[in-house]
C-alpha positions, 0 to 999 in steps of 0.5 A: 083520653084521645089528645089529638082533638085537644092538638088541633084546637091548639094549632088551629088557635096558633096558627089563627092568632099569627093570620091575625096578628099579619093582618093588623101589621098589613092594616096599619102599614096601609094606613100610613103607620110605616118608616122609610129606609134609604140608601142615601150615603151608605157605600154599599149601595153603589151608587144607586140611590133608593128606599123602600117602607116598613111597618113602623112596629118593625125595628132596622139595623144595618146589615152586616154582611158585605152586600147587605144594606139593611134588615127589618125585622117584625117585633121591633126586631125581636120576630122571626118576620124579616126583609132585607136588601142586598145589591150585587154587581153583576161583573159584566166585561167593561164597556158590555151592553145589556141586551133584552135577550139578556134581561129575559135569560136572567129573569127565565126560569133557568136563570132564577133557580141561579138566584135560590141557595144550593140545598133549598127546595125552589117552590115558584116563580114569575116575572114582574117589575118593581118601580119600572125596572125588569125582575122576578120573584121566587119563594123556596125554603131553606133549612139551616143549621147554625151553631147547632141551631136549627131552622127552618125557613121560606123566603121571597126574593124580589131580584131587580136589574138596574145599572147592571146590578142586582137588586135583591130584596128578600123576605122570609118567615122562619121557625125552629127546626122542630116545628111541622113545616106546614106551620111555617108555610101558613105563617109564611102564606099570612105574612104574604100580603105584608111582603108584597106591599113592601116590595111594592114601596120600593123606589128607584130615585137613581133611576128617575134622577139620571134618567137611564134607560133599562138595558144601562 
């Protein structure tokens, strides 16, 4: 008996039903059916004051890491679909100006493979900007293992300079070692759109409220 066209069917089927279900999840957050973080009042924000929306079928926790504000994560926290927030200081030398040259050596291709964790694999990169400010975005993969879990992971960093800090906004889709990493990759690819427009959501208020200027 030839198993093979039987597996197809089933990872075709799999694979079908995760584009559908991202689909639903993009379609309700652009009708509206979405909350709101903010970073009002949370120290690790450093100052800067700003939100970004969520699916509403998504759930939020605080981070529990030093630098990391707050996770959503699909399934109402229960998924293997997540974005967080984290905001770094860049340690620049007290009383130093950031320059545009500064701004392009951090965002050129150089200065963003600094941005992807050692041992992951770099896929792709770009410049862009969110909410006016200077950024890039970069995708690679990860493997990891902990506890003697192993996962396998591709993530989606948005890093945004403002007020001589980093803000990183990351989102990723991950699965079980085990699984065929071409698999993850299409999960990733379905949930794509859905990463973007939250990234999209993003708002500086800190920026349009004190009114600095880029290189600040």
């Amino acid at each position: 008996m030839n198993l093979i066209p039987t597996v197809f069917f089933i990872f075709f089927m799999f694979c079908s039903g995760q584009v559908f279900a991202q689909q639903s999840s993009l379609q309700r957050f652009l009708n509206g059916e979405r909350l709101t973080y903010s970073t009002a009042d949370n120290p690790k924000a450093k100052g800067i004051q700003m939100s970004f929306d969520y699916p509403s079928s998504w759930g939020g926790a605080d981070g529990r890491r030093p630098n990391t504000l707050y996770q959503v994560t699909s399934e109402k926290g229960a998924g293997m679909e997540l974005c967080n927030l984290v905001i770094k200081d860049l340690n620049l030398p007290p009383g130093s100006k950031i320059t545009a040259q500064d701004i392009e050596e951090l965002f050129d291709l150089k200065g963003i493979k600094d941005f992807v964790p050692p041992g992951s694999r770099f896929i792709a990169s770009k410049r862009t900007t969110i909410d006016g400010q200077p950024g890039a975005w970069v995708q690679f993969s990860q493997d990891t293992d902990r506890a003697g879990i192993s996962l396998q992971m591709v993530w989606l960093t948005y890093l945004i300079y403002y007020d001589r800090r980093i803000i990183s906004f990351n989102c990723s889709v991950g699965d079980s070692g085990d699984k065929p990493r071409e698999l993850v990759q299409q999960r990733f690819n379905a949930a794509l759109p859905l990463f973007q427009q939250i990234a999209n959501s993003i708002i500086i208020q800190s920026k349009w409220r004190e009114k600095k200027s880029v290189f600040n």
